[in-house]
OpenMM code with the backbone's topology and positions (N, CA, C; nanometers):
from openmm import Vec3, app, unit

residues = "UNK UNK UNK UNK UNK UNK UNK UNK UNK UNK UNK UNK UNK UNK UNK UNK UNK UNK UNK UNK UNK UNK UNK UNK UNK UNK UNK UNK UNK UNK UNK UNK UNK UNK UNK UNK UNK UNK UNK UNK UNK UNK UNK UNK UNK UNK UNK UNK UNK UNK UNK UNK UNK UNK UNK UNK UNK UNK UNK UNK UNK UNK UNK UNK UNK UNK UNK UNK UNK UNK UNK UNK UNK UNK UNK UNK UNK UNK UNK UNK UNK UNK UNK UNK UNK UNK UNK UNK UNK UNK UNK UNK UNK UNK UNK UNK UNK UNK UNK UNK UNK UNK UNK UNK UNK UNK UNK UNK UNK UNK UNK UNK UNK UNK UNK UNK UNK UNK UNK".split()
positions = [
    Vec3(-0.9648, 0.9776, -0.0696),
    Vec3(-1.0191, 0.8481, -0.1059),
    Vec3(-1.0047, 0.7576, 0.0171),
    Vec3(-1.1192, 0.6914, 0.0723),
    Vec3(-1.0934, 0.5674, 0.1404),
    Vec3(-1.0634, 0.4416, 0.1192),
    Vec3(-1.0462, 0.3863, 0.2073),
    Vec3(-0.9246, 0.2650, 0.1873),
    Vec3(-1.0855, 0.1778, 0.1192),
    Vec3(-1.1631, 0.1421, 0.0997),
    Vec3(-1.2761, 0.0725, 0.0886),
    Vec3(-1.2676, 0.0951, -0.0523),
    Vec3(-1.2622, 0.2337, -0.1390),
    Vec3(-1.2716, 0.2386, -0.2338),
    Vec3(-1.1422, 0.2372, -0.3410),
    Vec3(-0.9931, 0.2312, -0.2680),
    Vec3(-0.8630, 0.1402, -0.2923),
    Vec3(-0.8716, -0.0248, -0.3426),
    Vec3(-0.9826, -0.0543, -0.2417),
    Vec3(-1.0215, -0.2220, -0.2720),
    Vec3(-1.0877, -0.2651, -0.3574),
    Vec3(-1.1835, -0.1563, -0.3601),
    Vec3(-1.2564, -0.1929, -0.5113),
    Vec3(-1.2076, -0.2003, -0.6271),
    Vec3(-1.1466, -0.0275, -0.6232),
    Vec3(-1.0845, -0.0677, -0.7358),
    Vec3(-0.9922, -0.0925, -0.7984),
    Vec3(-0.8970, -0.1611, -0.6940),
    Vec3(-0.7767, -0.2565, -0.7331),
    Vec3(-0.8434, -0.4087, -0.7272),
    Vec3(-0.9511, -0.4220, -0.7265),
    Vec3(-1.0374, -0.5595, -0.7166),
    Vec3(-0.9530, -0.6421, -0.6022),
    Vec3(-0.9193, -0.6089, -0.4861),
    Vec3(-0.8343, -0.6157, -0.3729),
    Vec3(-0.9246, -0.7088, -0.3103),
    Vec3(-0.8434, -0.8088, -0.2199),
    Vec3(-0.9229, -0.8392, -0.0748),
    Vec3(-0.8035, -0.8296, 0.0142),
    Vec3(-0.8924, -0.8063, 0.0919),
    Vec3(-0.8187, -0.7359, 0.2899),
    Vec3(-0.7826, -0.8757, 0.3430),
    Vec3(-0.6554, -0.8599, 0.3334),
    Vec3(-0.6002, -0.9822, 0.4659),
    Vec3(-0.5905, -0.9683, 0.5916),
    Vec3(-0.6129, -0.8476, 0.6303),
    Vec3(-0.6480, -0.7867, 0.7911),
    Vec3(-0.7404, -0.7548, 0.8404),
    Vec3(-0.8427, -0.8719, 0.8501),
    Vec3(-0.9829, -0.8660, 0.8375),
    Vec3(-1.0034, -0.7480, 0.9664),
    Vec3(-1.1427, -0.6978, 1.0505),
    Vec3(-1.1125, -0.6313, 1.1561),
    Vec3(-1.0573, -0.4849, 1.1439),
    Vec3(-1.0283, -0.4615, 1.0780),
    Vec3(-0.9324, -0.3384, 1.0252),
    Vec3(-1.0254, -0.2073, 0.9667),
    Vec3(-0.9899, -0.0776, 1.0118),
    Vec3(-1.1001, 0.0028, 0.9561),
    Vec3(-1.0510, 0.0712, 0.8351),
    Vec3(-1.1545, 0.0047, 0.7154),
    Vec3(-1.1364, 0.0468, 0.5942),
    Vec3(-1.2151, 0.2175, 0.5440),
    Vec3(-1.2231, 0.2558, 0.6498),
    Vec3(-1.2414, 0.3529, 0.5958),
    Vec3(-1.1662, 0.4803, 0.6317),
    Vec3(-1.0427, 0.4018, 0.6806),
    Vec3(-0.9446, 0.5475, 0.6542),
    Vec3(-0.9012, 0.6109, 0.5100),
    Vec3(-0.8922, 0.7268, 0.5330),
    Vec3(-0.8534, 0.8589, 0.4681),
    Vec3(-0.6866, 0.7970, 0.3967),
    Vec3(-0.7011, 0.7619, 0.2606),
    Vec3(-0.5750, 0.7920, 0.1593),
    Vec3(-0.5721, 0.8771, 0.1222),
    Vec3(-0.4490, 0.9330, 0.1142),
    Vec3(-0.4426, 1.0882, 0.0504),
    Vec3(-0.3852, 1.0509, -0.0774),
    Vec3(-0.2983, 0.9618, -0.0816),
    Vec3(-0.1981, 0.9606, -0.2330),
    Vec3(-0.1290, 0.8293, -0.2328),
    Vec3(-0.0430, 0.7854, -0.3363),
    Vec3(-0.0457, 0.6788, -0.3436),
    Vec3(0.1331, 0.6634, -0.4124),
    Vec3(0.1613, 0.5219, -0.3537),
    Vec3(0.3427, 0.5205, -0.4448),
    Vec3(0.3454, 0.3896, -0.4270),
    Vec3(0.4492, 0.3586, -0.5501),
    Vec3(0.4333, 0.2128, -0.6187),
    Vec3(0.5991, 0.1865, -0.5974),
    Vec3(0.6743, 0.1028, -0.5502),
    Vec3(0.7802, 0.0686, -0.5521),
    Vec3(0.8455, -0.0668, -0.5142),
    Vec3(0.9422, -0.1648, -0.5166),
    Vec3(0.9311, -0.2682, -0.4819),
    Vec3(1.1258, -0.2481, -0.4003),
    Vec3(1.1804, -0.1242, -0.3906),
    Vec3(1.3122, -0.0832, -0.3590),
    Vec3(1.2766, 0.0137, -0.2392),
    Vec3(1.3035, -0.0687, -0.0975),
    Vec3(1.2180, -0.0244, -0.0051),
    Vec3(1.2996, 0.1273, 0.0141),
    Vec3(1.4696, 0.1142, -0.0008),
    Vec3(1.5198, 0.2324, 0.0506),
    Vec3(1.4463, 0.3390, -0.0609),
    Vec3(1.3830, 0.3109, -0.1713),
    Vec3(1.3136, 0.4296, -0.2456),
    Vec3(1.2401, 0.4942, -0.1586),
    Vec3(1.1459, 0.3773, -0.1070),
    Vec3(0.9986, 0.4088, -0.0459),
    Vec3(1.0713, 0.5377, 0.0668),
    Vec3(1.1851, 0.4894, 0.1525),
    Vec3(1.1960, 0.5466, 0.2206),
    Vec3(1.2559, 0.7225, 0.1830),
    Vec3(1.3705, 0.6805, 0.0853),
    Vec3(1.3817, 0.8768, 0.0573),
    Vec3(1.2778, 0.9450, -0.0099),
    Vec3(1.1702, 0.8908, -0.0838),
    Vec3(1.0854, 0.9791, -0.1465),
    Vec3(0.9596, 0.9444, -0.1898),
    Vec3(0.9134, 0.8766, -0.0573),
    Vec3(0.7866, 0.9323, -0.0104),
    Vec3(0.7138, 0.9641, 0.0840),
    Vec3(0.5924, 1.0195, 0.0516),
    Vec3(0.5331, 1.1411, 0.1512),
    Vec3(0.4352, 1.0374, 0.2437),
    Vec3(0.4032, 1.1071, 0.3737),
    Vec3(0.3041, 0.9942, 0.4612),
    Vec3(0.1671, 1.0096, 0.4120),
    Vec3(0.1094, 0.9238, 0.4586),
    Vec3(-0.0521, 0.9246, 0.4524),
    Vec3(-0.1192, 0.8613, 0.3352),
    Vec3(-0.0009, 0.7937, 0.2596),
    Vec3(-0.0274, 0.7148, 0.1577),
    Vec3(-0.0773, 0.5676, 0.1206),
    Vec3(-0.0826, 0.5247, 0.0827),
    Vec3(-0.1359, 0.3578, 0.0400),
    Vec3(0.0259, 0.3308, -0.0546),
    Vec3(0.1198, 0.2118, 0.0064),
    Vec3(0.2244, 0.1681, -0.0914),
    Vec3(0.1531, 0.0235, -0.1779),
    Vec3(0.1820, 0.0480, -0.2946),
    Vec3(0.1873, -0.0333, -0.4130),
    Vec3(0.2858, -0.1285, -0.4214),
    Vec3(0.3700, -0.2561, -0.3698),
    Vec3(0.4150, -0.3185, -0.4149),
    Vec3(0.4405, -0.5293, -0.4430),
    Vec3(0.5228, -0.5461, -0.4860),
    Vec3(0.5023, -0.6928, -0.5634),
    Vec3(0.6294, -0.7368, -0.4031),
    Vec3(0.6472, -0.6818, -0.3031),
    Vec3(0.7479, -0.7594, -0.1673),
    Vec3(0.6168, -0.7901, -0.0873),
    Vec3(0.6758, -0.9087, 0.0082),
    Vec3(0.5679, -0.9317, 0.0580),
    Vec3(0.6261, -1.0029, 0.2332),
    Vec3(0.7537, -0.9330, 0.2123),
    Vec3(0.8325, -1.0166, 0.3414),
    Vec3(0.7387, -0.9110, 0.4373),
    Vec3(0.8086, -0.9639, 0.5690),
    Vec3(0.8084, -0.7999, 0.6842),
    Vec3(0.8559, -0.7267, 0.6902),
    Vec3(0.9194, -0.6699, 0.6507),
    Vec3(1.0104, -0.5665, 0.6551),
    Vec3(0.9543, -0.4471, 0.5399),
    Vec3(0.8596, -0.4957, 0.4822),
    Vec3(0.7429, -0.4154, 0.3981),
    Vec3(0.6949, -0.3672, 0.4954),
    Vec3(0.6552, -0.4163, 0.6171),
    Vec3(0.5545, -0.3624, 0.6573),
    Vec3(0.6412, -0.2503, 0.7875),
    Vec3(0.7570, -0.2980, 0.8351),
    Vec3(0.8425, -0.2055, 0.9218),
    Vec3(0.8679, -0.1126, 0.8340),
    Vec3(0.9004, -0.0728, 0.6940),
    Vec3(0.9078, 0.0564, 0.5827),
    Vec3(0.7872, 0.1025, 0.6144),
    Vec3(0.7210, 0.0507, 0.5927),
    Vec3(0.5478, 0.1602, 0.5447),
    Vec3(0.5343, 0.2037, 0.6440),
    Vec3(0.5587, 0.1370, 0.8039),
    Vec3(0.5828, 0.2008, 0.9615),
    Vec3(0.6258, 0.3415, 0.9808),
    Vec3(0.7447, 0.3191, 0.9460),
    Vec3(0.8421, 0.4147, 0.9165),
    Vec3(0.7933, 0.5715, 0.8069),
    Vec3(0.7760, 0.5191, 0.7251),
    Vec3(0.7562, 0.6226, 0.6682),
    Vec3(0.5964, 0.6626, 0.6344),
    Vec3(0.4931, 0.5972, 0.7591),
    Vec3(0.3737, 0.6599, 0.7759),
    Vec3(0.2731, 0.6194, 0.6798),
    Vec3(0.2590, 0.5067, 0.5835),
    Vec3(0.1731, 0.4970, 0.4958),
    Vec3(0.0994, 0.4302, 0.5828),
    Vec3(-0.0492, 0.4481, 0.5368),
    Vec3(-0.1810, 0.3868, 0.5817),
    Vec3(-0.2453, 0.2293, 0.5542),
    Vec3(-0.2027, 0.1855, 0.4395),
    Vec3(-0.1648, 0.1014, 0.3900),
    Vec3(-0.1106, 0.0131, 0.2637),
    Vec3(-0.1321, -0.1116, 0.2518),
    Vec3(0.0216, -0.1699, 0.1864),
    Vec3(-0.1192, -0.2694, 0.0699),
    Vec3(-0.0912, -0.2496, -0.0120),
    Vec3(-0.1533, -0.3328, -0.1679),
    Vec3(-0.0472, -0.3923, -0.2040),
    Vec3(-0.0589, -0.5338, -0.2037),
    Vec3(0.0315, -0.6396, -0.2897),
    Vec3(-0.0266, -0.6966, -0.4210),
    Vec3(0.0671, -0.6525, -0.5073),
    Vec3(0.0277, -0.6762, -0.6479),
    Vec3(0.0510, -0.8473, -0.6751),
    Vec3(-0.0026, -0.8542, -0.8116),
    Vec3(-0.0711, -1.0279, -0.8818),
    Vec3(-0.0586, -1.0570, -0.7835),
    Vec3(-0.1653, -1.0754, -0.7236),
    Vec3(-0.2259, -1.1792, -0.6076),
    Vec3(-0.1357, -1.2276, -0.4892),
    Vec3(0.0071, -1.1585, -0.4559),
    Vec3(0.0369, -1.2576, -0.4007),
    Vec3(0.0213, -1.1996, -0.2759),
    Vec3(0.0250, -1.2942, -0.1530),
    Vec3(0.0096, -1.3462, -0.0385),
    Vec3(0.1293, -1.2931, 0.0490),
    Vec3(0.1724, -1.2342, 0.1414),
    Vec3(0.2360, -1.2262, 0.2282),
    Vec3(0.3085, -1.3454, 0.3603),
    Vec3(0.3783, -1.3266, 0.3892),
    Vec3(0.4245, -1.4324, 0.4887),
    Vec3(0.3581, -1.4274, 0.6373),
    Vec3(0.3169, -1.5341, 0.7196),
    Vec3(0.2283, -1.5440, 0.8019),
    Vec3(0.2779, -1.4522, 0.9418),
    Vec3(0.4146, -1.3948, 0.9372),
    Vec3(0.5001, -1.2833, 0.9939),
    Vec3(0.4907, -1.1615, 0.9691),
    Vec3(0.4649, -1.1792, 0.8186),
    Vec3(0.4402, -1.0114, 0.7819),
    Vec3(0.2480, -0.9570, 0.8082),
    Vec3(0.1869, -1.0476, 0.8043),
    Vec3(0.0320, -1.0336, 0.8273),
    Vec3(0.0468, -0.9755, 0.9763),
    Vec3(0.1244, -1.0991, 1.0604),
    Vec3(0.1383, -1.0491, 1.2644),
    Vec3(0.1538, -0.8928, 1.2599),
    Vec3(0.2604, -0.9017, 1.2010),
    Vec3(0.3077, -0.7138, 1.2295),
    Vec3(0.2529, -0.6478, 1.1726),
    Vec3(0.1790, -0.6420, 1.0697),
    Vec3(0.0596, -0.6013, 1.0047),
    Vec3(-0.0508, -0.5698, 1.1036),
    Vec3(-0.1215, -0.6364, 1.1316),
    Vec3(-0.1922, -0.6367, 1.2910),
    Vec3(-0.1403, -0.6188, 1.3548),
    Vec3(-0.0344, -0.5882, 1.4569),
    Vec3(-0.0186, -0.5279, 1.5525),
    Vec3(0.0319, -0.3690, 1.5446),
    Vec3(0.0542, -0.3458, 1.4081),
    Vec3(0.0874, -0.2176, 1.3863),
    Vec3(-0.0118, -0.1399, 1.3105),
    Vec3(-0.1067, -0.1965, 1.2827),
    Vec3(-0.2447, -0.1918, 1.2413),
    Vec3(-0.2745, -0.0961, 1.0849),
    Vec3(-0.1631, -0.1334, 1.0489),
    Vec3(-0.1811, -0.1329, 0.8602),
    Vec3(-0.2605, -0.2252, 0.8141),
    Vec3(-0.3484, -0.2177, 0.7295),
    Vec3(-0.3877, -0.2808, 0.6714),
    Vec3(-0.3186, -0.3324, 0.4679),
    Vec3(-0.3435, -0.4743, 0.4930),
    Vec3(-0.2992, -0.5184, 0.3617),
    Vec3(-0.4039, -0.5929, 0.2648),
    Vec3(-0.3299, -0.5423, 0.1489),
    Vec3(-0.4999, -0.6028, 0.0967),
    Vec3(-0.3716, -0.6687, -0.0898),
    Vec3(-0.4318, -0.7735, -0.0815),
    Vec3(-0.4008, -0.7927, -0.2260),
    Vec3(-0.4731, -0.8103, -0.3655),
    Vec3(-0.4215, -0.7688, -0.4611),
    Vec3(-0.4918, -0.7453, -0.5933),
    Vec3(-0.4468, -0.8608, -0.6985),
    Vec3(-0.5497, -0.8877, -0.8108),
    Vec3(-0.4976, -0.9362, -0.8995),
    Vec3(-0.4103, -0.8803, -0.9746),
    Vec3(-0.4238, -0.8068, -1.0012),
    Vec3(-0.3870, -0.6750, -1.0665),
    Vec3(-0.2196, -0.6547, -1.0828),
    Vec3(-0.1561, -0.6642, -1.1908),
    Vec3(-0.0217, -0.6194, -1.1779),
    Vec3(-0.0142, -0.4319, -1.1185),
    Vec3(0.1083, -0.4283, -1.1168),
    Vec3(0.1742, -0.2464, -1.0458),
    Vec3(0.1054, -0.1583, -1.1914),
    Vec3(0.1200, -0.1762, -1.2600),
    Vec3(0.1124, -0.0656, -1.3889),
    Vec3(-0.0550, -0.0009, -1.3955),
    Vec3(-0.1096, -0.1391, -1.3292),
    Vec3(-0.2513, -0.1483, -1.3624),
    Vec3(-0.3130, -0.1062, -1.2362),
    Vec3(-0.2978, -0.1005, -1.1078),
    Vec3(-0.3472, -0.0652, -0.9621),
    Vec3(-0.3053, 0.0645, -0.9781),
    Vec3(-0.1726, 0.1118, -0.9877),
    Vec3(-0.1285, 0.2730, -1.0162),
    Vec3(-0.2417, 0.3405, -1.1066),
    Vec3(-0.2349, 0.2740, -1.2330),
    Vec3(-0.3454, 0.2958, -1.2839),
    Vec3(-0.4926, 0.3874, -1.2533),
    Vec3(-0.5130, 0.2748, -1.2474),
    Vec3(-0.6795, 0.2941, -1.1793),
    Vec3(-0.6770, 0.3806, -1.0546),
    Vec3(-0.5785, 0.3447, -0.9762),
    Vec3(-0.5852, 0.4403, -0.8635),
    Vec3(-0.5833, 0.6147, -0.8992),
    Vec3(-0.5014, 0.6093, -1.0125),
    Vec3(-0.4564, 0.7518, -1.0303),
    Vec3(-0.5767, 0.7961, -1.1247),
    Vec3(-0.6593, 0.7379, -1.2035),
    Vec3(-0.7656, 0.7389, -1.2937),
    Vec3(-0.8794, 0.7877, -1.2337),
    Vec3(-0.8886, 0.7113, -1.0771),
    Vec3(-1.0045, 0.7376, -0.9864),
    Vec3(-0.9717, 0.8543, -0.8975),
    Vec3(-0.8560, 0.9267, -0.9113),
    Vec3(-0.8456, 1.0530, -0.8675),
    Vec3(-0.7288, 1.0810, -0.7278),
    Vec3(-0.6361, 0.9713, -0.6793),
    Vec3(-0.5835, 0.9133, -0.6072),
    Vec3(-0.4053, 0.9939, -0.6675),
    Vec3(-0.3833, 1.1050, -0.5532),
    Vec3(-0.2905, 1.1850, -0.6290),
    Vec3(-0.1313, 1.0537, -0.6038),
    Vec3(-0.0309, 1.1093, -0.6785),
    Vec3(0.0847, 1.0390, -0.6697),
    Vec3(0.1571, 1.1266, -0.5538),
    Vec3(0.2325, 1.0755, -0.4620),
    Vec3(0.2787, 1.0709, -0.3233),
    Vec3(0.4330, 1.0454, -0.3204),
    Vec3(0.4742, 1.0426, -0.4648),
    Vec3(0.6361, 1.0405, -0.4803),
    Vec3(0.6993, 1.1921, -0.4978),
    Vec3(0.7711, 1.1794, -0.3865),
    Vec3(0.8424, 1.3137, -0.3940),
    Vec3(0.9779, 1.3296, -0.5100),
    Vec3(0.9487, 1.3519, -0.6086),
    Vec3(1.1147, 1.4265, -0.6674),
    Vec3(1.2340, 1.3992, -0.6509),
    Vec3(1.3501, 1.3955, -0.6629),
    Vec3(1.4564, 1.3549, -0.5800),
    Vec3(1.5383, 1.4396, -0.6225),
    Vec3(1.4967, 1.5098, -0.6957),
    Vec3(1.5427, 1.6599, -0.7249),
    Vec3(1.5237, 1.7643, -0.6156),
    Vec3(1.4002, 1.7614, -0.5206),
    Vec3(1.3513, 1.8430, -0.4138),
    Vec3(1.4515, 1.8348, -0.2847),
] * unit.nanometer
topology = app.Topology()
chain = topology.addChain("A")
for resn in residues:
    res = topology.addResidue(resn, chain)
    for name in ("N", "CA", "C"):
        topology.addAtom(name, app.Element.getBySymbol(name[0]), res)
């Protein structure tokens, strides 16, 4: 799935205008407990969550996601957008609460990207 069709249908808009939306998502993880993000999940993903500091965006760095969906609408800090662009994730926010972007994402065929913690 491309990131273009992430936006749609999380009814998303891109705060990193410039940005090429048509990279390749493979899968997708929803969390708002960054050390989660970090033990168990896989790269190449789109993260799902309701944080919106920077340090969202140094996690998703780290552990290789493509990009970052902020749930009910909210807005990021004018710090976390910079490093956003310069590390060239793209962020996009939804109206949409977490239950409901997971949702649809996983509805539209968008596999889940959480590893087990059993594995």
């Amino acid at each position: 799935m491309n990131l273009t069709d992430i936006i749609d249908i999380t009814q998303g808009t891109l705060l990193t205008p410039n940005m090429d939306t048509n990279i390749q998502i493979r899968g997708g993880y929803g969390a708002d407990l960054m050390s989660d993000v970090l033990a168990y999940s896989q790269p190449n993903a789109v993260l799902i969550t309701g944080l919106t500091n920077p340090q969202v965006v140094r996690t998703a760095q780290i552990a290789e996601f493509r990009a970052i969906v902020f749930i009910r609408g909210k807005q990021p800090q004018a710090e976390t957008l910079d490093i956003a662009k310069q590390e060239n994730i793209p962020l996009i926010s939804s109206p949409l609460g977490m239950f409901e972007v997971i949702g649809r994402l996983h509805d539209a065929g968008l596999k889940s990207y959480e590893s087990n913690a059993a594995d």
